[in-house]
C-alpha positions in Angstrom: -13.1 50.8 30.6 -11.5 47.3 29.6 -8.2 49.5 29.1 -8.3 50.3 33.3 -8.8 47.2 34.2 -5.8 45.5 32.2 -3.9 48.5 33.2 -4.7 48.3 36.9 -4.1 44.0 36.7 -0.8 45.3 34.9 -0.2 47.4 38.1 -0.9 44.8 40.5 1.3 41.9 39.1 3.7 44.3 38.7 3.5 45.3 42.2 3.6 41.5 43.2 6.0 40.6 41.5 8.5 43.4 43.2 7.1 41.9 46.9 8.2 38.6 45.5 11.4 39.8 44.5 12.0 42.1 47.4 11.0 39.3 50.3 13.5 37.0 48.9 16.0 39.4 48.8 15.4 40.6 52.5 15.6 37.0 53.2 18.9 36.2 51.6 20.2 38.7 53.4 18.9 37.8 56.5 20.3 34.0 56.4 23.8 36.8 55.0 23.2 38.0 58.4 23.1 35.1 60.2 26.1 33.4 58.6 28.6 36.2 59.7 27.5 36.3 62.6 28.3 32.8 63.2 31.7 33.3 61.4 32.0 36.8 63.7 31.3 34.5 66.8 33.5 31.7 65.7 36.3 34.9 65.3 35.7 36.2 68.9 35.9 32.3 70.1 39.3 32.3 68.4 40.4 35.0 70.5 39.6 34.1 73.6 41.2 30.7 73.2 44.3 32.5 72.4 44.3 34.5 75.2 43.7 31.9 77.6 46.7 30.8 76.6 48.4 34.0 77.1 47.0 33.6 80.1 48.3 30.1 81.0 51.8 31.6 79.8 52.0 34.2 82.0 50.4 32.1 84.6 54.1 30.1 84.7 56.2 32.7 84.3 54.0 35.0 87.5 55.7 35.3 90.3 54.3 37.4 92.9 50.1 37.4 93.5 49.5 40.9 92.0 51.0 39.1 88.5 49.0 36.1 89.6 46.0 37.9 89.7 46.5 39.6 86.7 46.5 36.5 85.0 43.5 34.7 86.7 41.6 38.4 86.0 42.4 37.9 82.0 41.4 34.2 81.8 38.1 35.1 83.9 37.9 38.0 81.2 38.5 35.6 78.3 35.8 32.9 79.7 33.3 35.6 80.2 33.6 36.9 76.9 33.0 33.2 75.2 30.0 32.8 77.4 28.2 35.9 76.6 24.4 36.1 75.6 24.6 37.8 72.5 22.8 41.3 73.7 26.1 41.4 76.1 28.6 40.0 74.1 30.0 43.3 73.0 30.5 44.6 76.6 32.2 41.6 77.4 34.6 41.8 74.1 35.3 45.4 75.0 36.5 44.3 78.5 38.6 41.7 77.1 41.0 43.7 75.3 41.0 46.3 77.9 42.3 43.4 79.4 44.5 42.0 77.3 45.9 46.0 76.8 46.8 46.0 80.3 49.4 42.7 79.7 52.6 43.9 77.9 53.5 42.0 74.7 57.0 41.7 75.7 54.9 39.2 78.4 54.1 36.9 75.6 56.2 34.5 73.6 56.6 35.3 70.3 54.5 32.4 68.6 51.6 33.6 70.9 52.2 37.4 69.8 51.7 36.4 65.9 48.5 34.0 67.0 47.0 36.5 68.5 47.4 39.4 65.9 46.1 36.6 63.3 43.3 36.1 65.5 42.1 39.8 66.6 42.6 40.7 62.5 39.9 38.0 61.6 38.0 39.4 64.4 38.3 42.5 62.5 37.3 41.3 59.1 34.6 39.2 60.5 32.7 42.4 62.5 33.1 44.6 59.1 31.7 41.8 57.1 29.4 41.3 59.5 28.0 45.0 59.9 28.0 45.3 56.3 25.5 42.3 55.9 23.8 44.7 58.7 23.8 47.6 56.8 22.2 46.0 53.7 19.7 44.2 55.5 18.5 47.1 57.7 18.9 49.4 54.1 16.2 47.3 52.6 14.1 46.2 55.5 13.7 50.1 56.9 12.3 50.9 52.9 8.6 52.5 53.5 6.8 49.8 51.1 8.8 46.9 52.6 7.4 47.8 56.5 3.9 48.7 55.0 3.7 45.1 53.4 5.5 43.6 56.5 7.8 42.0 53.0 10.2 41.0 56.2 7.8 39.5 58.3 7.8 40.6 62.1 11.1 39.6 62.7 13.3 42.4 64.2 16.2 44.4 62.1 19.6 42.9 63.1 21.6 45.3 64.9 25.3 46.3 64.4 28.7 44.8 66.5 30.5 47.4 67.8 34.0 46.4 69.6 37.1 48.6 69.9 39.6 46.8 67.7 42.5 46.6 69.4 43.1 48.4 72.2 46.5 51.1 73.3 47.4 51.1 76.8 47.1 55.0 76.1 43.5 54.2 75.3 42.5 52.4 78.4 40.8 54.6 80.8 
């Protein structure tokens, strides 16, 4: 009898000390989470900046209003992007290099042409790092045991960023 009862104490520090373990994990990687998604917003900021001032460029160098409103389309595209609420944010990014598609680079000077590569490639790191801290998260947090003991409190799963990374002009329909 005595043996059952050590066994089944055993049993349930054992099992306590895995939801110890297991909580502080899900949190690290929740405050993971959090931290690219700052860096992934801070990326898409980045962006828009620099094509505001593509959009300043071409602004000077327009000459009849269809250019002209070209230009004042990609800026508004570029401030709408920066402004989004997060659940919209993708839409708006999408939009943006539909946008930004639609101007040729031979449009751009060639200091812009390098910012902006520089800038849409840490957009690219940042959303990979970013749905990887995703992926991890939601691996642990979606574990049977882990929803049963509510180990990540009630707080929702973070959901993945999905942009198109850079955008053809064949690919803009």
């Amino acid at each position: 009898m005595a043996a059952w009862i050590v066994l089944a104490v055993v049993a349930v520090l054992a099992l306590a000390g895995w939801a110890y373990h297991t909580a502080n994990r899900l949190d690290r990687l929740n405050v993971r989470v959090d931290l690219a998604r700052k860096s992934l917003e801070s990326s898409l900021d980045r962006r828009a900046v620099v094509v505001r001032a593509i959009a300043a460029e071409m602004d000077a160098a327009a000459t009849t209003d269809d250019e002209k409103a070209a230009v004042r389309d990609l800026a508004a595209l570029a401030d709408r992007a920066e402004r989004a609420a997060p659940e919209t944010r993708e839409d708006a990014e999408n939009a943006l290099s539909v946008g930004l598609a639609r101007t040729g680079a031979h449009q751009r000077s060639q200091a812009l042409v390098v910012e902006l590569a520089d800038a849409e490639t840490r957009v690219m790191m940042a959303r990979r790092f970013y749905n990887d801290a995703v992926r991890d998260t939601r691996a642990l947090g979606e574990r049977r045991l882990v929803r049963w003991l509510r180990l990540g409190g009630r707080a929702p799963l973070p959901t993945y960023f999905e942009i198109i990374e850079r955008v053809t002009p064949e690919r803009q329909k």
